[in-house]
N, C-alpha and C positions, 0 to 999 in steps of 0.2 A: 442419810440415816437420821432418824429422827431423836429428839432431847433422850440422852442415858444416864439415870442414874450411876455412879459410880457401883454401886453394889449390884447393876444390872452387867454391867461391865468384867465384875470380881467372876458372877457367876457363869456368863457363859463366855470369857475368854479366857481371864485369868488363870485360874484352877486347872483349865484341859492344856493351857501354857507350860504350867506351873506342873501337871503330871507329863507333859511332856518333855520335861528336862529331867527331870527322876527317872525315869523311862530310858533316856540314855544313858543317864549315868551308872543308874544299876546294869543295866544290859551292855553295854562299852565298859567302864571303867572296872566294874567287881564282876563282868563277865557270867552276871546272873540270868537266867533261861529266860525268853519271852515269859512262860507259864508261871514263874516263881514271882516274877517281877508284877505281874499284872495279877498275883495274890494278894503282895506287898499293899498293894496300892487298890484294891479291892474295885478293878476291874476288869473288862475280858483281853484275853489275849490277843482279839484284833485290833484291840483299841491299842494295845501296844506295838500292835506292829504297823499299824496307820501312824501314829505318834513317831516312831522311827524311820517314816519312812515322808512327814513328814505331810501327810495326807491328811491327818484334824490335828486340830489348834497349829496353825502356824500365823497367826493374824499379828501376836504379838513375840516381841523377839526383845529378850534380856540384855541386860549389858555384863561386860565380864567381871563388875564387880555383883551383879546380882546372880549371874552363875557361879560365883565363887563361893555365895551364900545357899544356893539349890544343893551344891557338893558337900556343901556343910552338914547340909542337912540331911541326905541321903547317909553321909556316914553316921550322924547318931539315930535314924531309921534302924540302921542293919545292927547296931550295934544293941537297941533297945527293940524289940520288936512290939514288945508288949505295950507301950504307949506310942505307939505309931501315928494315932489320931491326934496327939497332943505336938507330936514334933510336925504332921501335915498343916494341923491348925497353924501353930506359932510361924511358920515358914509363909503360910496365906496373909497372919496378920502383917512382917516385912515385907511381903512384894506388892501388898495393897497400896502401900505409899512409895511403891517403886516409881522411875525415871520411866519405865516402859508403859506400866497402867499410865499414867499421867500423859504419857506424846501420843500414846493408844487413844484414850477420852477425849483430846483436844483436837485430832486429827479425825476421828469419826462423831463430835457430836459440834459443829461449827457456834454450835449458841455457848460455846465454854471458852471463854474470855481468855485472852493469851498468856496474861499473868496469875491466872486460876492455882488455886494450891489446895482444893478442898480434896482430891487425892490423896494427899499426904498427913491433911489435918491432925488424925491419929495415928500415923507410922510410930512406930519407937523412932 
Protein backbone atom coordinates (compact mmCIF):
# COMPACT_ATOMS: atom_id res chain seq x y z
CA UNK A 1 0.00 0.00 0.00
CA UNK A 2 1.13 2.98 -0.87
CA UNK A 3 2.01 6.53 1.54
CA UNK A 4 -1.88 7.32 3.60
CA UNK A 5 -2.77 10.01 4.82
CA UNK A 6 -4.31 9.55 8.17
CA UNK A 7 -7.63 11.34 7.08
CA UNK A 8 -7.37 8.91 3.96
CA UNK A 9 -7.42 6.20 6.40
CA UNK A 10 -10.43 8.11 8.69
CA UNK A 11 -12.43 8.02 5.49
CA UNK A 12 -12.45 4.74 3.94
CA UNK A 13 -11.73 2.63 7.02
CA UNK A 14 -12.55 4.22 10.01
CA UNK A 15 -16.07 5.45 9.74
CA UNK A 16 -17.46 1.99 7.71
CA UNK A 17 -15.47 0.49 11.12
CA UNK A 18 -16.82 2.90 13.27
CA UNK A 19 -20.78 2.26 11.53
CA UNK A 20 -19.99 -1.19 11.77
CA UNK A 21 -19.93 -1.33 15.52
CA UNK A 22 -23.11 0.92 15.82
CA UNK A 23 -24.63 -1.63 13.58
CA UNK A 24 -24.22 -4.17 16.08
CA UNK A 25 -24.97 -2.66 18.91
CA UNK A 26 -28.10 -1.19 17.88
CA UNK A 27 -29.22 -4.47 15.95
CA UNK A 28 -27.63 -7.00 19.08
CA UNK A 29 -27.80 -5.11 21.99
CA UNK A 30 -31.34 -2.65 21.79
CA UNK A 31 -32.60 -5.33 19.34
CA UNK A 32 -33.32 -2.60 16.68
CA UNK A 33 -34.54 -3.95 12.95
CA UNK A 34 -31.79 -4.02 10.17
CA UNK A 35 -34.19 -1.15 8.58
CA UNK A 36 -34.48 1.10 11.65
CA UNK A 37 -30.82 0.89 12.28
CA UNK A 38 -29.52 1.63 8.77
CA UNK A 39 -32.04 4.86 9.04
CA UNK A 40 -30.29 5.76 12.21
CA UNK A 41 -27.15 5.75 10.57
CA UNK A 42 -28.32 7.01 7.23
CA UNK A 43 -27.54 4.03 5.19
CA UNK A 44 -28.96 1.08 3.31
CA UNK A 45 -30.04 -1.87 4.89
CA UNK A 46 -27.37 -4.17 3.01
CA UNK A 47 -24.82 -2.26 4.18
CA UNK A 48 -26.18 -3.25 7.57
CA UNK A 49 -26.33 -6.60 6.99
CA UNK A 50 -22.71 -6.83 5.24
CA UNK A 51 -21.54 -4.98 8.47
CA UNK A 52 -23.11 -7.89 10.62
CA UNK A 53 -22.22 -10.21 8.77
CA UNK A 54 -18.89 -8.92 8.71
CA UNK A 55 -18.59 -8.74 4.86
CA UNK A 56 -17.26 -4.51 4.65
CA UNK A 57 -15.16 -2.79 6.85
CA UNK A 58 -13.63 -5.52 8.79
CA UNK A 59 -9.91 -4.24 8.13
CA UNK A 60 -9.99 -2.52 11.46
CA UNK A 61 -10.84 -4.12 14.78
CA UNK A 62 -11.37 -1.99 18.21
CA UNK A 63 -10.12 -2.54 21.49
CA UNK A 64 -12.80 -3.10 24.41
CA UNK A 65 -11.88 -0.08 25.73
CA UNK A 66 -12.76 1.77 22.31
CA UNK A 67 -15.97 -0.44 22.08
CA UNK A 68 -16.86 0.55 25.27
CA UNK A 69 -16.92 4.03 23.95
CA UNK A 70 -18.97 3.00 20.41
CA UNK A 71 -21.74 1.70 23.32
CA UNK A 72 -21.40 5.01 24.75
CA UNK A 73 -22.22 6.39 22.05
CA UNK A 74 -24.88 4.45 20.46
CA UNK A 75 -26.82 4.98 23.76
CA UNK A 76 -26.97 8.83 23.49
CA UNK A 77 -27.75 8.23 19.61
CA UNK A 78 -31.10 6.57 20.53
CA UNK A 79 -31.62 8.62 23.28
CA UNK A 80 -31.02 11.95 21.21
CA UNK A 81 -32.05 11.23 17.85
CA UNK A 82 -32.32 14.69 16.70
CA UNK A 83 -28.54 15.38 16.90
CA UNK A 84 -27.39 12.17 15.61
CA UNK A 85 -24.70 13.95 13.39
CA UNK A 86 -23.09 15.69 16.24
CA UNK A 87 -22.96 12.53 18.59
CA UNK A 88 -21.60 10.41 14.99
CA UNK A 89 -19.20 13.21 14.56
CA UNK A 90 -17.75 13.55 18.16
CA UNK A 91 -17.39 9.50 18.44
CA UNK A 92 -15.19 9.98 14.66
CA UNK A 93 -13.28 12.74 16.40
CA UNK A 94 -12.16 9.78 19.69
CA UNK A 95 -11.55 6.90 17.35
CA UNK A 96 -9.46 9.10 15.01
CA UNK A 97 -6.80 9.05 17.82
CA UNK A 98 -7.59 5.47 18.55
CA UNK A 99 -5.07 2.55 19.30
CA UNK A 100 -6.72 0.86 16.19
CA UNK A 101 -6.46 3.78 13.55
CA UNK A 102 -2.81 4.19 14.80
CA UNK A 103 -1.61 -0.16 14.49
CA UNK A 104 -4.26 0.21 11.17
CA UNK A 105 -1.82 3.42 9.52
CA UNK A 106 1.55 1.82 10.71
CA UNK A 107 0.83 -1.77 9.62
CA UNK A 108 -0.63 -0.75 6.07
CA UNK A 109 1.57 2.46 5.23
CA UNK A 110 5.33 0.96 6.12
CA UNK A 111 6.90 4.72 5.47
CA UNK A 112 5.15 5.49 9.20
CA UNK A 113 7.96 5.46 11.50
CA UNK A 114 7.24 3.08 14.53
CA UNK A 115 7.22 5.71 17.13
CA UNK A 116 4.80 7.85 14.94
CA UNK A 117 1.87 9.60 17.12
CA UNK A 118 0.53 11.91 14.40
CA UNK A 119 -2.69 9.72 14.74
CA UNK A 120 -3.41 10.85 17.92
CA UNK A 121 -2.01 14.48 17.55
CA UNK A 122 -5.66 15.74 18.14
CA UNK A 123 -7.55 13.05 19.95
CA UNK A 124 -9.22 14.59 23.19
Amino acid sequence: MSKMMPQEIEVFYLLPAMRRELAKVFVHDYKISQKDAAGLLGITESAISQYLTSKRASEIRFSDKELKRVKSSAAAILKDKKNIVKHLYDLSVILRGSDAMCVFHKAHDKGVAHNCTLCMANSP
